[in-house]
C-alpha positions in Angstrom: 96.8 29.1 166.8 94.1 27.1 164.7 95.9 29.3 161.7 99.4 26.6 162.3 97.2 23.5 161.5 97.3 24.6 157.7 100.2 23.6 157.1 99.6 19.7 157.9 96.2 19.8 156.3 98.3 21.3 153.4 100.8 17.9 153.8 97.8 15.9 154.2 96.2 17.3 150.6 99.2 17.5 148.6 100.9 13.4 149.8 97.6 11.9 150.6 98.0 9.5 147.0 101.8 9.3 147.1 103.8 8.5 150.4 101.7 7.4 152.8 104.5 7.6 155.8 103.9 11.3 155.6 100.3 11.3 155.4 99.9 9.4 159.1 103.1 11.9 160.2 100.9 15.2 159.0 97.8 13.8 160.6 99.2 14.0 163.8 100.7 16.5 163.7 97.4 18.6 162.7 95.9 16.4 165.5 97.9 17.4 168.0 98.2 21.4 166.6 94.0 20.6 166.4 93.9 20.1 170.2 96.7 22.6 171.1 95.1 25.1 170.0 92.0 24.3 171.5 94.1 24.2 174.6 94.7 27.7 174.4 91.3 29.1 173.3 89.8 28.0 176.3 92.4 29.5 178.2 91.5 32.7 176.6 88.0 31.7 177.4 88.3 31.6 181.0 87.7 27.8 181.1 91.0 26.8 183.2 89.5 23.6 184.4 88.3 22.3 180.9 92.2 23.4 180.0 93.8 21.6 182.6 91.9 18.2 182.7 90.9 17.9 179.0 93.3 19.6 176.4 96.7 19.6 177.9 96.2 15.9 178.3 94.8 15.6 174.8 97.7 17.6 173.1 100.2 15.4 175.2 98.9 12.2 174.1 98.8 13.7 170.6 102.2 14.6 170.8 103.8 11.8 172.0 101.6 9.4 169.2 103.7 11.7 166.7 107.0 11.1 168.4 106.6 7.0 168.5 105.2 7.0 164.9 107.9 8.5 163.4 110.2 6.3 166.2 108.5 3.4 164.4 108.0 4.6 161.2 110.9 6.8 160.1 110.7 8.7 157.1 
């Protein structure tokens, strides 16, 4: 899972001079891949709680911070 935030660091490097609309759209989306996937190591790590109350939250918040940027924003 931490392999799928490449591709939005890989955004970030190659528009982080030229369009900067993409640049805050790639950051949040490797934010909220970032904190996904963190989400589901510590699932695999037995830590349910720390799952549940800290990184599902997290990712949602993420998530929906992408949605109303690009709402706002457009590309």
């Amino acid at each position: 899972m931490l392999l799928a935030m490449l591709a939005p660091l890989f955004i970030i490097y190659k528009v982080r001079k030229t369009n900067r609309r993409y640049l805050g759209l790639a950051i949040l989306l490797a934010a909220f891949t970032f904190s996904h996937s963190l989400y589901h190591l510590s699932l695999y790590l037995g830590l349910d709680y720390i799952a549940a109350i800290l990184f599902w939250p997290l990712g949602a918040i993420m998530l929906l911070a992408f949605g109303l940027y690009y709402w706002r924003v457009g590309v």
